[in-house]
ZATI-231697 format. One record per residue: residue in one letter; x negated, z negated, y negated of N, C-alpha, C in turn. Coordinates in nm, 2 decimals, m for minus. Atoms other than C-alpha are relative to their C-alpha. Example, Ala and Ser with C-alpha at 12.3 -4.5 7.8 and 13.67 -1.06 7.14 Angstrom:
BEGIN
SITE residu   n.c1   n.c3   n.c2  ca.c1  ca.c3  ca.c2   c.c1   c.c3   c.c2
SITE      A  m0.09   0.00   0.12  m1.23  m0.78   0.45  m0.09   0.00  m0.12
SITE      S   0.09   0.00   0.11  m1.37  m0.71   0.11   0.08  m0.08  m0.11
This chain:
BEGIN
SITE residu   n.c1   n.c3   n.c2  ca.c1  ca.c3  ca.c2   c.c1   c.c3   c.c2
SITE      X  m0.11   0.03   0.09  14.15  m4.48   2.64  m0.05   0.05  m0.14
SITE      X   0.06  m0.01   0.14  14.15  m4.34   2.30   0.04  m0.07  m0.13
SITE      X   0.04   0.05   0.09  14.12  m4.45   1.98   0.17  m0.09  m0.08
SITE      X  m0.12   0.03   0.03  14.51  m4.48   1.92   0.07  m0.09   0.12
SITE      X   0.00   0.08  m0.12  14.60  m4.63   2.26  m0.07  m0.12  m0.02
SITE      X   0.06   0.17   0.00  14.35  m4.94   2.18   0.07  m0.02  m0.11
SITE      X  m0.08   0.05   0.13  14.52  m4.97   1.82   0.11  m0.05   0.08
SITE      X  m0.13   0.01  m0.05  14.84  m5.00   1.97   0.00  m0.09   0.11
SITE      X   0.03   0.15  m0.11  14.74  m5.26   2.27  m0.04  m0.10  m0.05
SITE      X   0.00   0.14   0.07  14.60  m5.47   2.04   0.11  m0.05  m0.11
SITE      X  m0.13   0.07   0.10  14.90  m5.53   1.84   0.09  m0.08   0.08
SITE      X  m0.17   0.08  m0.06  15.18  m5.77   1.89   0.10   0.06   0.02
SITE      X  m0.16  m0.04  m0.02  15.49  m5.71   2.05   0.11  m0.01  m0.11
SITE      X  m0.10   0.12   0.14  15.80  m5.77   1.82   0.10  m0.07   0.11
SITE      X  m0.06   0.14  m0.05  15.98  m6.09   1.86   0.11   0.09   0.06
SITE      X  m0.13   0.02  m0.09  16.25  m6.07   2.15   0.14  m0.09  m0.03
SITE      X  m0.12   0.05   0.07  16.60  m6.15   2.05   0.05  m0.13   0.11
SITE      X  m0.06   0.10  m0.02  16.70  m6.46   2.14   0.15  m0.03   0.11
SITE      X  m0.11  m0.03  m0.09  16.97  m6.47   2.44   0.14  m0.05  m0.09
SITE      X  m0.11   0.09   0.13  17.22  m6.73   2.19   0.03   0.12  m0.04
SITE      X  m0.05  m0.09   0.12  17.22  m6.49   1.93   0.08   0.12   0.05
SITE      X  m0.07  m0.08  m0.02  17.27  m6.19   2.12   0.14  m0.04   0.09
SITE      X  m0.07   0.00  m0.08  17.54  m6.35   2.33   0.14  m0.01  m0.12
SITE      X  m0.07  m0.02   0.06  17.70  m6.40   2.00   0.02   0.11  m0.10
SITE      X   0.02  m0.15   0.05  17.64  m6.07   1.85   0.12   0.05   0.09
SITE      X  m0.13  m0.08  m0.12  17.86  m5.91   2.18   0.16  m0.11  m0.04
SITE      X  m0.11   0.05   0.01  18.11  m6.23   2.13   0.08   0.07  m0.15
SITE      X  m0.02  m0.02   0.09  18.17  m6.15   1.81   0.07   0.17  m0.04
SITE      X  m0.08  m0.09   0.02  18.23  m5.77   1.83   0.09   0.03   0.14
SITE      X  m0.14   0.00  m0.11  18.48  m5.82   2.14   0.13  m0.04  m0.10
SITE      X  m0.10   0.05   0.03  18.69  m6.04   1.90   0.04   0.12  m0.15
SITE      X  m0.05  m0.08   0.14  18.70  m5.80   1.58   0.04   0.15   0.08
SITE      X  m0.04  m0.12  m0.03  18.77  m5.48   1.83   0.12  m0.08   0.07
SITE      X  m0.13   0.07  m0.06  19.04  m5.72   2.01   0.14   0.01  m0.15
SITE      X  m0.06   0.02   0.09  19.16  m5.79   1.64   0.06   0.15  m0.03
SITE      X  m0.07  m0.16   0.06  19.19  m5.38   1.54   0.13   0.07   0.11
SITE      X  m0.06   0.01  m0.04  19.35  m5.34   1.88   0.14  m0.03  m0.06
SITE      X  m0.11   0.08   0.07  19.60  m5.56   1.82   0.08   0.04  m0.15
SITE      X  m0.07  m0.06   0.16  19.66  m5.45   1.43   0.12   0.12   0.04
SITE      X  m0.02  m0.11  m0.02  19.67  m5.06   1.59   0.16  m0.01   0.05
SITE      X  m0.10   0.03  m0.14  19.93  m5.19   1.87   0.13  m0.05  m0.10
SITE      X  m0.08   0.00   0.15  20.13  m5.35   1.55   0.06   0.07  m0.09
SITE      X  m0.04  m0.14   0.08  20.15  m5.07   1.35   0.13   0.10   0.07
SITE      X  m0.04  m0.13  m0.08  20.25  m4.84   1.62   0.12  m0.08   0.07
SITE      X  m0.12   0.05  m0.03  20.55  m5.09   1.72   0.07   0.03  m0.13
SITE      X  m0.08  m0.05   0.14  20.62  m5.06   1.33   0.10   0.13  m0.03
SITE      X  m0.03  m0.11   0.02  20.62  m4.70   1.34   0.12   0.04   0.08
SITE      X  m0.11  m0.05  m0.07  20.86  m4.67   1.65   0.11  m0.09  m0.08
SITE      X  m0.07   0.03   0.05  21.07  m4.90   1.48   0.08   0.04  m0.12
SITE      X  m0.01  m0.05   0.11  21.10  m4.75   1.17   0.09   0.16   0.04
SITE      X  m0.04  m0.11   0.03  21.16  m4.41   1.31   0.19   0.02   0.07
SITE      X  m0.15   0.00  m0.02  21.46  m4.54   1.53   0.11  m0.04  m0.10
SITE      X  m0.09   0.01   0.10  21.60  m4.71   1.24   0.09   0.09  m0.10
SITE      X  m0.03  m0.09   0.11  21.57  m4.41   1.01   0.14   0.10   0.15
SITE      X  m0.12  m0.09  m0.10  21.76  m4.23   1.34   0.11  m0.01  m0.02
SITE      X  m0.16   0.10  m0.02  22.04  m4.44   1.33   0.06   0.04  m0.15
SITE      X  m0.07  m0.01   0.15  22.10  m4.41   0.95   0.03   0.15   0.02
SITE      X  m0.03  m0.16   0.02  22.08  m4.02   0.95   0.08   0.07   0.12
SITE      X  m0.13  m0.02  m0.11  22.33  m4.03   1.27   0.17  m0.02  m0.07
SITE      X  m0.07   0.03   0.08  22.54  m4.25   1.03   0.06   0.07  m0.19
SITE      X  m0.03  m0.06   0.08  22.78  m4.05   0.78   0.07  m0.07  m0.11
SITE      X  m0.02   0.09   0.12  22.91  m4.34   0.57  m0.07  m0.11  m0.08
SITE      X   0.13   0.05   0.10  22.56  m4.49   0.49  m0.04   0.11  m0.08
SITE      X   0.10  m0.13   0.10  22.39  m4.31   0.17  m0.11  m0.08   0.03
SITE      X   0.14   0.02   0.05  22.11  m4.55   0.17  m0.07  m0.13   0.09
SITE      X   0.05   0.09  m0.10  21.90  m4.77   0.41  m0.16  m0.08  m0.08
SITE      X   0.10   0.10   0.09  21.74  m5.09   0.25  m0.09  m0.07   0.12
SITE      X   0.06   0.07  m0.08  21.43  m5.26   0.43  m0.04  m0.12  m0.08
SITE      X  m0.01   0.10   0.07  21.31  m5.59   0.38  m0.19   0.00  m0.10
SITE      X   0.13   0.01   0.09  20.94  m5.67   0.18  m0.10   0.01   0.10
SITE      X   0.08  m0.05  m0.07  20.66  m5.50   0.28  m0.13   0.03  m0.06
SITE      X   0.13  m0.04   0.05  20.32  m5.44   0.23  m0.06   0.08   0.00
SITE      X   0.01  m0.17   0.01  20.12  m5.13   0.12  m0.04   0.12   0.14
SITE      X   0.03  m0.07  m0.12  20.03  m5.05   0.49   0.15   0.07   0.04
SITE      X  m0.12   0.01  m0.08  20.36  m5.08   0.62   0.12   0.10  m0.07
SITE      X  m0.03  m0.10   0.11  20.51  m4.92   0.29  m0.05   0.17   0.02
SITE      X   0.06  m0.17   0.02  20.29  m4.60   0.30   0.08   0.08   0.20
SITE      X  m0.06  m0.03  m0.16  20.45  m4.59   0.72   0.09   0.02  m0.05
SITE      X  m0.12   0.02   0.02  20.80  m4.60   0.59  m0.03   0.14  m0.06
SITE      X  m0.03  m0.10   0.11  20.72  m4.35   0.31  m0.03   0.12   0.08
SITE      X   0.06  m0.15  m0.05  20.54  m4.05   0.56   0.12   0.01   0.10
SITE      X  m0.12  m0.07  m0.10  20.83  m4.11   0.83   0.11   0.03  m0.14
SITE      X  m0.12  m0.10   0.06  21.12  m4.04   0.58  m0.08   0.14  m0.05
SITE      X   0.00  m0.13   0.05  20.93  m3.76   0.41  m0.01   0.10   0.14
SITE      X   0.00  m0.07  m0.09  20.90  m3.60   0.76   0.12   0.01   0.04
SITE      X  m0.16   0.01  m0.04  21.28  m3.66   0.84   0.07   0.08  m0.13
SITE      X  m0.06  m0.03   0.14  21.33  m3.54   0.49   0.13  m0.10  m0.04
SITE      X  m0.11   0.14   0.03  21.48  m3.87   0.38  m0.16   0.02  m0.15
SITE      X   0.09   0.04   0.14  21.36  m4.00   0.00   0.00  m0.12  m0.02
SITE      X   0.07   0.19   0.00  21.18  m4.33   0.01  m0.05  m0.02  m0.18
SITE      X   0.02   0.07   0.17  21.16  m4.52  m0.32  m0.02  m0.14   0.00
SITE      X   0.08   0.16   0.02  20.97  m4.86  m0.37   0.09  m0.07  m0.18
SITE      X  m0.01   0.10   0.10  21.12  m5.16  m0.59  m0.04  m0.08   0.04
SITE      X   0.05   0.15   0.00  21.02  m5.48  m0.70  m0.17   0.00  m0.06
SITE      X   0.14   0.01   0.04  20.71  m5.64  m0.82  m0.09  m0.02   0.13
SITE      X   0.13  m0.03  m0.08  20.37  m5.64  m0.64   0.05  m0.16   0.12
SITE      X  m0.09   0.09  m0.08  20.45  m5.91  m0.30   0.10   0.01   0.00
SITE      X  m0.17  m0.02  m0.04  20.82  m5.85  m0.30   0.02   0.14  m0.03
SITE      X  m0.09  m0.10  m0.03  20.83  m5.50  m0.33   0.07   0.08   0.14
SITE      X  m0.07  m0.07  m0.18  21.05  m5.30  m0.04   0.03   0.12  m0.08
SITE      X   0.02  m0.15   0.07  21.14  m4.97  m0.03   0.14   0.01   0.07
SITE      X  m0.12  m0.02  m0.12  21.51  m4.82   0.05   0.00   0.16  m0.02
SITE      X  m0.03  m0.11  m0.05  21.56  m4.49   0.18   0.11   0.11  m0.06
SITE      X  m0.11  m0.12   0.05  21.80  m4.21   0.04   0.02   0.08   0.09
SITE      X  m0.04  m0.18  m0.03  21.98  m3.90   0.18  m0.03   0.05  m0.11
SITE      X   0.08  m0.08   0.11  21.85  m3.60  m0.02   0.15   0.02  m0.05
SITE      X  m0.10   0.01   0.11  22.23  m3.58  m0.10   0.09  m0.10  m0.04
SITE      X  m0.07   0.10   0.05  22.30  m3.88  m0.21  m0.08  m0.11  m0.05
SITE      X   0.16   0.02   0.07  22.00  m3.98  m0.41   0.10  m0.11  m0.15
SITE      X  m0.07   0.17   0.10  22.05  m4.34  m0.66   0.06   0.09  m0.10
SITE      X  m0.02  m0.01   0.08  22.19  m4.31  m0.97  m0.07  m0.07  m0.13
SITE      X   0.10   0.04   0.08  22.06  m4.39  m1.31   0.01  m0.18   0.00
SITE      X  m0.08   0.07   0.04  22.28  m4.71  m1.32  m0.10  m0.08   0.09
SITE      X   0.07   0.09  m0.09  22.11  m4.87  m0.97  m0.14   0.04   0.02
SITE      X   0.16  m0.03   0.05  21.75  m4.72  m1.03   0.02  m0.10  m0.15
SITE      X   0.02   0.09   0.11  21.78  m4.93  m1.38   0.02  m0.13   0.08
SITE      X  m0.01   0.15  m0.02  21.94  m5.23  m1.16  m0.13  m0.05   0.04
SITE      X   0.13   0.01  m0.08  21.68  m5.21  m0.90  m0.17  m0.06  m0.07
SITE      X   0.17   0.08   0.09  21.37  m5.22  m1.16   0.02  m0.13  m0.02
SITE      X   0.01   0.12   0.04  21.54  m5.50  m1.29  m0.01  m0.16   0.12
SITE      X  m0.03   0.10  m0.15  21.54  m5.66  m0.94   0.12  m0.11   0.03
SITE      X  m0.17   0.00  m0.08  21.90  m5.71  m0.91   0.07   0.09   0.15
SITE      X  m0.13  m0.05  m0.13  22.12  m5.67  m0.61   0.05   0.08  m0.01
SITE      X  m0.02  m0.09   0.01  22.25  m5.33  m0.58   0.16  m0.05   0.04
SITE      X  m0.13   0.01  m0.07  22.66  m5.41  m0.50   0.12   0.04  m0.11
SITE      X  m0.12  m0.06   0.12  22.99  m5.29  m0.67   0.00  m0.11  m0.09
SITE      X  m0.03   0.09   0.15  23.02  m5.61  m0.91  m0.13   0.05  m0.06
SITE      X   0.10  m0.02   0.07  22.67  m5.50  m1.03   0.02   0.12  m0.06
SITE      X  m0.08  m0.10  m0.01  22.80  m5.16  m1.01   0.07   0.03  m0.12
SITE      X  m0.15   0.04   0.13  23.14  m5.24  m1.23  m0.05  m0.01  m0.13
SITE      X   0.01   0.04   0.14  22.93  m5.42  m1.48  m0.13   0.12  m0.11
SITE      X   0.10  m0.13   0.11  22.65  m5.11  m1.57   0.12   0.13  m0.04
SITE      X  m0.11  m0.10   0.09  22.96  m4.89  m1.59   0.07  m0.04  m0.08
SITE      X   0.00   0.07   0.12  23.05  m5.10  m1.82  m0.03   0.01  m0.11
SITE      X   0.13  m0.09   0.10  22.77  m5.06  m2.03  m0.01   0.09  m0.04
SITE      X   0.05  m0.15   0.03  22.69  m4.72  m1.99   0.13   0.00  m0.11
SITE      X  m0.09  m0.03   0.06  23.07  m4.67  m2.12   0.02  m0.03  m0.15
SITE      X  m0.03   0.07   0.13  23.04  m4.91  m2.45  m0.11   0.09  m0.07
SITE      X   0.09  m0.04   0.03  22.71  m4.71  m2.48   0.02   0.12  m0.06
SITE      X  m0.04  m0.10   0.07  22.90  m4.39  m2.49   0.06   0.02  m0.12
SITE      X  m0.08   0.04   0.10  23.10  m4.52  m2.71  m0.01   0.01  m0.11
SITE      X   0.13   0.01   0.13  22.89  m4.61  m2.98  m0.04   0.12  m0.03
SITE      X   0.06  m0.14   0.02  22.71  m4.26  m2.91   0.10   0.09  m0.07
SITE      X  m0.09  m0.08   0.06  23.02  m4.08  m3.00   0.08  m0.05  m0.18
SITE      X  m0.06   0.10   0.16  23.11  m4.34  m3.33  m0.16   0.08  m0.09
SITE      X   0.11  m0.04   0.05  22.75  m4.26  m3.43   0.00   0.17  m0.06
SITE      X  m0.04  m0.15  m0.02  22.81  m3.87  m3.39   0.09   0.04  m0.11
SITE      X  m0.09  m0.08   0.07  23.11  m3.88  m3.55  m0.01  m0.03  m0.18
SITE      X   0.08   0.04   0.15  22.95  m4.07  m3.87  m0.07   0.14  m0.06
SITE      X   0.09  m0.14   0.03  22.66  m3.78  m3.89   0.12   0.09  m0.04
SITE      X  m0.03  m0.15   0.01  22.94  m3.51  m3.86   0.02  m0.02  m0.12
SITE      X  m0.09   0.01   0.12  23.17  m3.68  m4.17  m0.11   0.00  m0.11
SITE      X   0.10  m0.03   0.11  22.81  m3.73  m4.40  m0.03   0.18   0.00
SITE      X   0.08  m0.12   0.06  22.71  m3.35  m4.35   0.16   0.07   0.00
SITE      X  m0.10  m0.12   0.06  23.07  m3.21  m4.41   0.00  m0.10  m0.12
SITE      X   0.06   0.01   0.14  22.99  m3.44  m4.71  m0.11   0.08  m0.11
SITE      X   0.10  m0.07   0.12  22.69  m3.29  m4.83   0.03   0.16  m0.02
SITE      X  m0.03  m0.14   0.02  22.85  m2.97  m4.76   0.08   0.06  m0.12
SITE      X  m0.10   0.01   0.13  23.11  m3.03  m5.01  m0.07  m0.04  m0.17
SITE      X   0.09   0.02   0.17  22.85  m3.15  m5.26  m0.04   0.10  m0.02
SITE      X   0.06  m0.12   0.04  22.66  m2.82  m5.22   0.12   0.09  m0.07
SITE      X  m0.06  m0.10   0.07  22.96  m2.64  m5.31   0.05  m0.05  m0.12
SITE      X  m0.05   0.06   0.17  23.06  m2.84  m5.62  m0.08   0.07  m0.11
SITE      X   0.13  m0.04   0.03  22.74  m2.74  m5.75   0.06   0.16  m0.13
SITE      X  m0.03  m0.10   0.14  22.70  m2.49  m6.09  m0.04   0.12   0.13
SITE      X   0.06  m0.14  m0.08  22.66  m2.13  m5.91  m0.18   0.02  m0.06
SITE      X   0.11  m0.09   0.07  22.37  m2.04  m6.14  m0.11  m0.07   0.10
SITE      X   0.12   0.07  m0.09  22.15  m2.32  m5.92  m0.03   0.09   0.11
SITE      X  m0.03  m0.01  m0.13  22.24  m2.15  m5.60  m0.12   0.06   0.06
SITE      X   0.09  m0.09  m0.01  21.95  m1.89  m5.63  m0.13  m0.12   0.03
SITE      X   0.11   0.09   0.01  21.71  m2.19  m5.65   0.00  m0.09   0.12
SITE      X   0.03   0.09  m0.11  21.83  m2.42  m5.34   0.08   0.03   0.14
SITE      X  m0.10  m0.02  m0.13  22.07  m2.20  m5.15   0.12  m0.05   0.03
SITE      X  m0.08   0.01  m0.06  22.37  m2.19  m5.00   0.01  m0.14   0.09
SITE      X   0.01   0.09  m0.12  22.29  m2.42  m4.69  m0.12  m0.13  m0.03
SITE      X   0.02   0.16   0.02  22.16  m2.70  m4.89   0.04  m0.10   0.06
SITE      X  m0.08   0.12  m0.06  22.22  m3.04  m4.76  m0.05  m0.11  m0.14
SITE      X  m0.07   0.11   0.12  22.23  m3.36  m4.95  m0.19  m0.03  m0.04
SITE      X   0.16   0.05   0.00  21.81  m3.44  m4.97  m0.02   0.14  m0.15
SITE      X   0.10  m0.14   0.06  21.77  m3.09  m5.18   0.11  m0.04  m0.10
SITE      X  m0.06   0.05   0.11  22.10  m3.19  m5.38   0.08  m0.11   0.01
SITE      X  m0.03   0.15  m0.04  22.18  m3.53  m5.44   0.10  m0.06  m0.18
SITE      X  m0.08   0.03   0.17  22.40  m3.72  m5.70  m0.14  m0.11  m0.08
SITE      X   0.11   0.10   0.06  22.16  m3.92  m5.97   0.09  m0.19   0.01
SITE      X  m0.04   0.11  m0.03  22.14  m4.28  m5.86  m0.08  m0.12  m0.13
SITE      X   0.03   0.12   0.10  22.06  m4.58  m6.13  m0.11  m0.08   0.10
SITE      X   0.04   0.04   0.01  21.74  m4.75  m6.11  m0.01  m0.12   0.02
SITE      X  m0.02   0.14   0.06  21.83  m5.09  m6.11  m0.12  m0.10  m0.06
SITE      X   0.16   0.05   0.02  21.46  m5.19  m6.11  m0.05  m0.02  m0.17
SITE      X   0.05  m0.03   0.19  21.39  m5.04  m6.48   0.12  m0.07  m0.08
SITE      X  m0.13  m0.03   0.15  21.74  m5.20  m6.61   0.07   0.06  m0.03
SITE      X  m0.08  m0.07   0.05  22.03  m5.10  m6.76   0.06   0.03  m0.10
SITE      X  m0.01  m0.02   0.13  22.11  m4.97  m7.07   0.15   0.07  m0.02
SITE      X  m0.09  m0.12   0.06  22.49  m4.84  m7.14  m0.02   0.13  m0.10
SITE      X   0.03  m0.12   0.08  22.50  m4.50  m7.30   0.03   0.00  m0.13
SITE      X  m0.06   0.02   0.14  22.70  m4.62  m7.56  m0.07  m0.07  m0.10
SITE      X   0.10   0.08   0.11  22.46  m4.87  m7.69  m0.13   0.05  m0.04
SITE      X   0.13  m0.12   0.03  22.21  m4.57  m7.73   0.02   0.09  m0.12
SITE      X  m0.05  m0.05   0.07  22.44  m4.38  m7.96  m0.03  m0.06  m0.14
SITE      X   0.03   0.00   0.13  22.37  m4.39  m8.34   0.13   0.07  m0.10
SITE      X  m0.11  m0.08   0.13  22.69  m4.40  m8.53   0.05  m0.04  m0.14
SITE      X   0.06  m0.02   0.15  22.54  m4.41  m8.86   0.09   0.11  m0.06
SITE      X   0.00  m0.11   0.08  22.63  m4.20  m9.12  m0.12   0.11  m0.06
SITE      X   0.06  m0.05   0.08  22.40  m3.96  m9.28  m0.04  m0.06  m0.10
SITE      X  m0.01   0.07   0.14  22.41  m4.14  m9.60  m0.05  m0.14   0.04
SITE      X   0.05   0.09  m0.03  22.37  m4.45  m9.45  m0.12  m0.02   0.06
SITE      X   0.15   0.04  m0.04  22.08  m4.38  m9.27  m0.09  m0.01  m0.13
SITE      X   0.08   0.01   0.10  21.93  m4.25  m9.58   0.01  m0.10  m0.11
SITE      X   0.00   0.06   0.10  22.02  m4.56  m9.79  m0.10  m0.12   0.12
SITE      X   0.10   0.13  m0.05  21.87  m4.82  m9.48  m0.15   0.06   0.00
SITE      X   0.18  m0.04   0.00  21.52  m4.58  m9.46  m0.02  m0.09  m0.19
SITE      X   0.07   0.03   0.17  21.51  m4.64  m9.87  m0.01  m0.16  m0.03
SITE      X   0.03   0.17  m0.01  21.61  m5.04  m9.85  m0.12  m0.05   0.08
SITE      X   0.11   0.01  m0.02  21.33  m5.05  m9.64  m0.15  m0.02  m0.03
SITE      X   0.05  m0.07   0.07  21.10  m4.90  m9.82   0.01  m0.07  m0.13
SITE      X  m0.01   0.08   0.07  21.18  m5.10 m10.11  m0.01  m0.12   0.02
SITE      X   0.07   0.16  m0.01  21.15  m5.43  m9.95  m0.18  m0.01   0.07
SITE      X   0.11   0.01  m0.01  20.81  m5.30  m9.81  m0.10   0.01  m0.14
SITE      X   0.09   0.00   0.19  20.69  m5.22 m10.18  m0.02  m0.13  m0.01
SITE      X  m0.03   0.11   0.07  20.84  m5.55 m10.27  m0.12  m0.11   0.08
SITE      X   0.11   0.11  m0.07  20.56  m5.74 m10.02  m0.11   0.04  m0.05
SITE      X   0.13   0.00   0.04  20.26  m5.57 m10.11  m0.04  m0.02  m0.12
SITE      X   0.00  m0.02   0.17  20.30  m5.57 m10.52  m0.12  m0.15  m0.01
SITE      X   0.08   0.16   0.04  20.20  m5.99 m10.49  m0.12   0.01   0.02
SITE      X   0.13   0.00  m0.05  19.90  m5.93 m10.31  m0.10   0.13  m0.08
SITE      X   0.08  m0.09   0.06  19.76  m5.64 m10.50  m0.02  m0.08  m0.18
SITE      X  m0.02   0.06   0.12  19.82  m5.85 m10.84  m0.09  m0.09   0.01
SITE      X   0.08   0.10  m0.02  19.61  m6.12 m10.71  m0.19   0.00   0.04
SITE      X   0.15  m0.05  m0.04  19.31  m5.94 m10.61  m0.02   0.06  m0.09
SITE      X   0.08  m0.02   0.13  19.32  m5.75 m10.96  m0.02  m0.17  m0.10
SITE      X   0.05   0.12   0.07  19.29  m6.10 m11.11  m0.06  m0.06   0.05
SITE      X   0.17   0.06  m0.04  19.01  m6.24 m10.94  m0.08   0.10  m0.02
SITE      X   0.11  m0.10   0.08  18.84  m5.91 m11.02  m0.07   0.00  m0.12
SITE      X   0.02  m0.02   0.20  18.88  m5.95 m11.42  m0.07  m0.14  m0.04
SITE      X   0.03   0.15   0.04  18.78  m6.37 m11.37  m0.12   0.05   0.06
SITE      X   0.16   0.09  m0.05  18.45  m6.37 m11.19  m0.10   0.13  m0.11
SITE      X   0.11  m0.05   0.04  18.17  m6.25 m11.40  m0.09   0.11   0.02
SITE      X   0.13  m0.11  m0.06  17.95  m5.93 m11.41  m0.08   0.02   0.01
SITE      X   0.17   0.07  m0.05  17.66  m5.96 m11.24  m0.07   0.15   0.01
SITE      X   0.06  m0.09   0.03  17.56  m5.61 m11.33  m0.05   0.05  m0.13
SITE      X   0.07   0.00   0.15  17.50  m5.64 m11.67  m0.06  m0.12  m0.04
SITE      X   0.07   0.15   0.02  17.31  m5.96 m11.64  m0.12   0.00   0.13
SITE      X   0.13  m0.02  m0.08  16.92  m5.96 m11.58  m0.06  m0.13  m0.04
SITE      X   0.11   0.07  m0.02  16.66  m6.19 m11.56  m0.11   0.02  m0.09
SITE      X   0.13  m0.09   0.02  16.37  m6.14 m11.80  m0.08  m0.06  m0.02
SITE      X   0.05   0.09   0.01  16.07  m6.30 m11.75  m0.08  m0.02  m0.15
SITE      X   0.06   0.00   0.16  15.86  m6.49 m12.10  m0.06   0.04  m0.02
SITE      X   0.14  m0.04   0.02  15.58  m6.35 m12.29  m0.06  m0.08  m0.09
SITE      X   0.11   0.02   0.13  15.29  m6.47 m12.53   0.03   0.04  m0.08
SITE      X   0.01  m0.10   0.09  15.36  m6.34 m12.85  m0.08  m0.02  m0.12
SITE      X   0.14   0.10   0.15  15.11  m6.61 m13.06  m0.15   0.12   0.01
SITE      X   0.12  m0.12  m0.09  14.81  m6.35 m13.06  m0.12  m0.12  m0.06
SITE      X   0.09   0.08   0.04  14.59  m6.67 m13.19  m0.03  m0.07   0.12
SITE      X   0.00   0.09  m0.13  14.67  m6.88 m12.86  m0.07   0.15   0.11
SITE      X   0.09  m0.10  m0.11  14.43  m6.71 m12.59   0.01  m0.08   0.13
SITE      X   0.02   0.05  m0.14  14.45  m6.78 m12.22  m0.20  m0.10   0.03
């Protein structure tokens, strides 16, 4: 025996699985291939069901549209590969758990009216019907009142451009609109001042007699105050011709 052969005889076996365990090992994957079974076998009833249904509708010439009931993304994504194989047009509404999906002919595919109901997850039926043509209609309505506002402002501003001095024309054009020429609008912010109370309807004469009354009652203020400051000038004393001198000795007998 060599050297590898004794290694390997003296080692332990590895632990032996347990009969329990493995009996639950095999139970366990009988019931989860039982379970896919079964799903597979589910499906594939789905699928034949689906494709007879979609038969029947696309036999039928007075259905446009074949509604199913709530479905889940398995069952959903079946629905959606048989019509696109039939060439039918599958469309999903609703929120997440209640969405379903209904079916279309390619010529007879929703309208904006029941694609808007639908999102809203309303019932698709002629009173629902009645009431978005409805709508839509007040909508156009409006759309064309709107329209006809815009036209009447720009055959306005058209008529302002031509009021206009020619001499401008070189500067904004012919095909001005109302932004390039516009009428001047009042501030109300800064106030308002009539024009009339801006005017100055003085005379000549008169102005020149209120500048000179002016002028004379300005003299007439400063005269007091200059009179008063030369008379405190002439009263206080001048301290420029007035020294200090200190005494002297002049005994020449008296000696320090």
């Amino acid at each position: 025996m060599d050297l590898l052969g004794s290694i390997l005889g003296s080692m332990d076996k590895p632990p032996a699985k347990q009969k329990t365990d493995k009996n639950m090992y095999e139970k366990q994957k009988k019931e989860y291939e039982s379970m896919k079974n079964k799903q597979r076998e589910e499906l594939n009833r789905f699928r034949s069901y689906v494709e007879e249904r979609l038969g029947r509708f696309m036999k039928d010439d007075n259905r446009h549209y074949l509604e199913f009931q709530s479905l889940d993304q398995v069952h959903r994504s079946i629905v959606h590969d048989i019509s696109e194989t039939a060439g039918l047009s599958g469309m999903s509404f609703g929120m997440e758990g209640e969405r379903y999906i209904v079916v279309y002919k390619k010529e007879h595919l929703p309208c904006e009216d029941e694609m808007m109901a639908r999102k809203n997850g309303e019932v698709w039926n002629k009173e629902i019907a009645a009431q978005y043509a409805e709508r839509r209609r007040i909508e156009q309505l409006k759309q064309s009142n709107d329209k006809n506002e815009s036209h009447e402002k720009s055959v306005e501003n058209i008529k302002l451009v031509s009021t206009c001095n020619k001499k401008y024309l070189h500067l904004f054009g012919e095909d001005a609109n109302l932004e390039v020429v516009q009428k001047t609008q009042i501030n109300r912010s800064y106030g308002y001042v009539p024009s009339a109370n801006k005017k100055d309807v003085r005379s000549i004469e008169q102005t020149m007699a209120d500048i000179q009354a002016k002028k004379r009652l300005k003299t007439q203020h400063t005269q007091p105050v200059e009179e008063t400051a030369s008379k405190d000038a002439l009263s206080e004393p001048s301290r420029q011709n007035f020294t200090m001198t200190p005494a002297t000795n002049t005994d020449p007998e008296i000696k320090e």
